[in-house]
Steps between C-alpha positions, in 0.01 A plus 500: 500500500229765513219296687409751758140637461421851698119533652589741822647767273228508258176507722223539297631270237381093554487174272795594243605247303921410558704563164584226314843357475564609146396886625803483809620847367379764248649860495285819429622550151500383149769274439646407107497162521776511228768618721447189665615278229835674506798250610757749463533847647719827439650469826479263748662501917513196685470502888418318798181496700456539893680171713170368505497488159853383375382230290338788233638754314386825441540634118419852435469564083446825421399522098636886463389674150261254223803236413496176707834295368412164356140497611255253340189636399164285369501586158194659288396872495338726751139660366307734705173394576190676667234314607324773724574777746611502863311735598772694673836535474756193622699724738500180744387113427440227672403124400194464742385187351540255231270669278508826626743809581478783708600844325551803771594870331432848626246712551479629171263583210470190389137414293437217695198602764394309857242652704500852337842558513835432268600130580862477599515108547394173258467150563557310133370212428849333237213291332196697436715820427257626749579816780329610815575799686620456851448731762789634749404801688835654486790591243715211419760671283832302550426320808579147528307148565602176574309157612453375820521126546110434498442673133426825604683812315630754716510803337637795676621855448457778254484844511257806499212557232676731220285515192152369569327637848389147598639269780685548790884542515619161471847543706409297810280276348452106490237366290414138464406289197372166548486303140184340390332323256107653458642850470363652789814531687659889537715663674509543871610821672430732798785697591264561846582165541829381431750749357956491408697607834675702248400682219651310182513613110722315277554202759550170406427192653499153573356164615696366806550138573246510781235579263492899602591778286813748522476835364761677439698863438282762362474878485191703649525770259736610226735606752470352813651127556385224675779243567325288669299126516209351662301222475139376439350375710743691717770350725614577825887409436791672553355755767279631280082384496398626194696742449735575201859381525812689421712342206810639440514388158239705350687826646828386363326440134332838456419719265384233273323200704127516455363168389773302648510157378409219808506154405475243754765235496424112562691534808270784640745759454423782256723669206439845466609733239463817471737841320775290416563294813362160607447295813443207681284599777373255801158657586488292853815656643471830300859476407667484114677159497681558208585796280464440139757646221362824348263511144726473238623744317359764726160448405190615731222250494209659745296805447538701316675311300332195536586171382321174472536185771424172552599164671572269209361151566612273746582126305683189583703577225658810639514322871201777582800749515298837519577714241368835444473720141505859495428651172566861402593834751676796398887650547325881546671670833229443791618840598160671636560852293444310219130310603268762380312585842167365559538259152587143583496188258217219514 
């Protein structure tokens, strides 16, 4: 479905290798594969897709506190186990390759050094146990990535350097990240160069069906909202070349909706969640096809009180009915008098 490969967006990149078949979708955070043997959920709606896909069914579980009725579990105990360091903290991950991962955090003191300076990025290698610093020029604190069709990570977003007085503010920025094998490979970024229409923090996004990436909500400060998308490479669709699109959706879910969850549907349609509200949205018309029943028992699953998602996998034995699993959230009141200012959750 994603076969599209991007070259004119991404000029001074050449000779990427396509991702394999088995790599069609990875999502910029680390996933328990355990809540993917679960069969049975605490609550569970049932809905229809768009007309043009009638013959699939949508179903939304949402696991709300640590009990998952009747779910099967592989039995033996957990042990925790470390077999070296990171080298900075996991704040956002990414499975870059079979062998290795890429780790992004913020610019922090971490112990970890690359060319004189703290290090707030690692590539590590799952089977040596081995890191590497990377090197972005610019904060990545709660920004987003997501892969375009060819391999190449996206990542985009963050905010302004805080703690450590090195890097640029991160807030417009796209960097690249083209996996490779010899370990020579880094990040790519020049915000001279290519830069956000909008400046994003806490955005989310997501890898479209024509192999470019949408990115999605965000704030530009601790105050000021953004409720807005774009896309990269950018589009010129819906009168607007470039430039970031209105959604009325991420006004109608504030105070709590950073880190909205995007998950792209095998239709090409998107779910999006975010507060306690949830969507189909169709990115090509810009309209919400279908409005989803609210969270469950009131419960807030985006930043900050964010919640863990994923798309569950897609099997003959379900009829590849897309199904996605949202772990966790919070009942707190979203009311803004009670955020304390300038303080938001990773």
């Amino acid at each position: 479905m994603l076969s599209a490969c991007f070259s004119g967006g991404i000029e001074a990149w050449s000779g990427r290798k396509k991702c394999s078949e088995q790599n069609k979708e990875r999502y910029f955070s680390a996933a328990n594969d355990r809540y993917l043997a679960t069969t049975s959920f605490a609550e569970s709606l049932e809905m229809k897709l768009s007309s043009a896909f009638l013959v699939h069914r949508l179903l939304i579980s949402i696991l709300v506190g640590s009990i998952a009725i009747q779910a099967q579990y592989a039995s033996g105990k957990w042990s925790l186990v470390q077999d070296g360091l990171s080298g900075v903290s996991a704040l956002e991950l990414a499975v870059v390759s079979e062998t290795t991962v890429m780790i992004l955090d913020k610019v922090e003191h971490n112990a970890l050094q690359t060319n004189g300076h703290v290090a707030w990025a690692t590539e590590l290698n799952l089977v040596t146990r081995t890191v590497r610093p990377l090197n972005p020029t610019s904060n990545t604190w709660c920004g987003t990535g997501s892969f375009l069709s060819n391999g190449t990570m996206v990542s985009s977003g963050g905010t302004a350097v805080l703690i450590v007085s090195v890097g640029e503010n991160g807030l417009a920025s796209i960097r690249f990240f083209d996996p490779c094998e010899d370990g020579n490979c880094d990040i790519i970024e020049d915000q001279r160069v290519r830069r956000l229409a909008s400046l994003r923090w806490y955005t989310s996004s997501a890898r479209l069906e024509d192999g470019s990436v949408l990115i999605f909500g965000a704030i530009n400060n601790a105050t000021i909202i953004n409720p807005t998308y774009e896309f990269y490479p950018p589009k010129n669709i819906h009168g607007h070349n470039g430039t970031p699109i209105y959604n009325p959706f991420l006004q109608n879910t504030l105070n709590a909706n950073f880190f909205p969850v995007v998950i792209t549907l095998p239709d090409g349609n998107l779910f999006i969640a975010a507060n306690n509200q949830a969507m189909i949205f169709d990115w090509k018309t810009n309209k919400q096809v279908r409005s989803l029943p609210g969270i469950p028992n009131g419960v807030r699953i985006s930043a900050p009180f964010s919640a863990g998602a994923t798309l569950l996998p897609l099997t003959p034995e379900n009829n590849y009915t897309p199904e996605v699993l949202i772990c966790g959230g919070s009942t707190v009141d979203d009311d803004l008098a009670l955020f304390k200012p300038g303080i938001l959750s990773s």
